[in-house]
N, C-alpha and C positions, 0 to 999 in steps of 0.2 A: 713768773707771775705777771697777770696783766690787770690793770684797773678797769672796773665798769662801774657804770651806775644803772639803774634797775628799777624798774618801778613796779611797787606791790600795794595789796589791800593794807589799808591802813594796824587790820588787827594784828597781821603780822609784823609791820613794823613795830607794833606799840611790844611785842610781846620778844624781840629782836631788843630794845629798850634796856634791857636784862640779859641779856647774853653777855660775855665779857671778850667772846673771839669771835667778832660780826662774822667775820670772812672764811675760818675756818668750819664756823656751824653750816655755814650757808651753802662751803665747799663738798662739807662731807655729808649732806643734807641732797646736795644734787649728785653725789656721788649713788651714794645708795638708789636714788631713782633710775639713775641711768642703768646702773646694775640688773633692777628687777626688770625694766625693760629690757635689757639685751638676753635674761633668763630666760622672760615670755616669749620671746622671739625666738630661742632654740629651743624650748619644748613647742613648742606651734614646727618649725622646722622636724621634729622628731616624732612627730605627732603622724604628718605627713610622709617619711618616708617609714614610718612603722604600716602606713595604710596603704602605701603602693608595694611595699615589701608583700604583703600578706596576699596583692590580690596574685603577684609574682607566686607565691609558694603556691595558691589554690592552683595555675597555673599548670605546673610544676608535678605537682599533685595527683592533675586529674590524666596530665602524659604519662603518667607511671603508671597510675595504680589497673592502667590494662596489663601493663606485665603481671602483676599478683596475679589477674586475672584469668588469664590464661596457660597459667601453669608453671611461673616462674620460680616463686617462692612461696613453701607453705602449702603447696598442692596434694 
């Protein structure tokens, strides 16, 4: 553990006043933020390789689908 000091809007301190584990609320308070940021950040990452995947399959897709075409399968 390491000490800081920190400076905030005053309503939070006033409302920190009433807390009874300043450092613990404070810890797991920035904990959960950093959380949802690093969430946001892997669906934005998953977001994007779900959209370069897809242009990959149309790709994919459109090299094949001359085989059905011409007598491959299904003919």
């Amino acid at each position: 553990m390491i000490r800081m000091n920190i400076m905030m809007p005053e309503d939070l301190a006033e409302h920190l006043k009433t807390v009874p584990n300043k450092s613990r609320y404070i810890a797991e308070a920035l904990g959960q933020r950093i959380l949802r940021e690093r969430s946001q950040k892997l669906r934005e990452l998953l977001r994007e390789a779900y959209a370069e995947s897809a242009v990959e399959d149309r790709v994919v897709e459109r090299a094949w689908s001359s085989t059905l075409d011409d007598g491959g399968f299904g003919a």
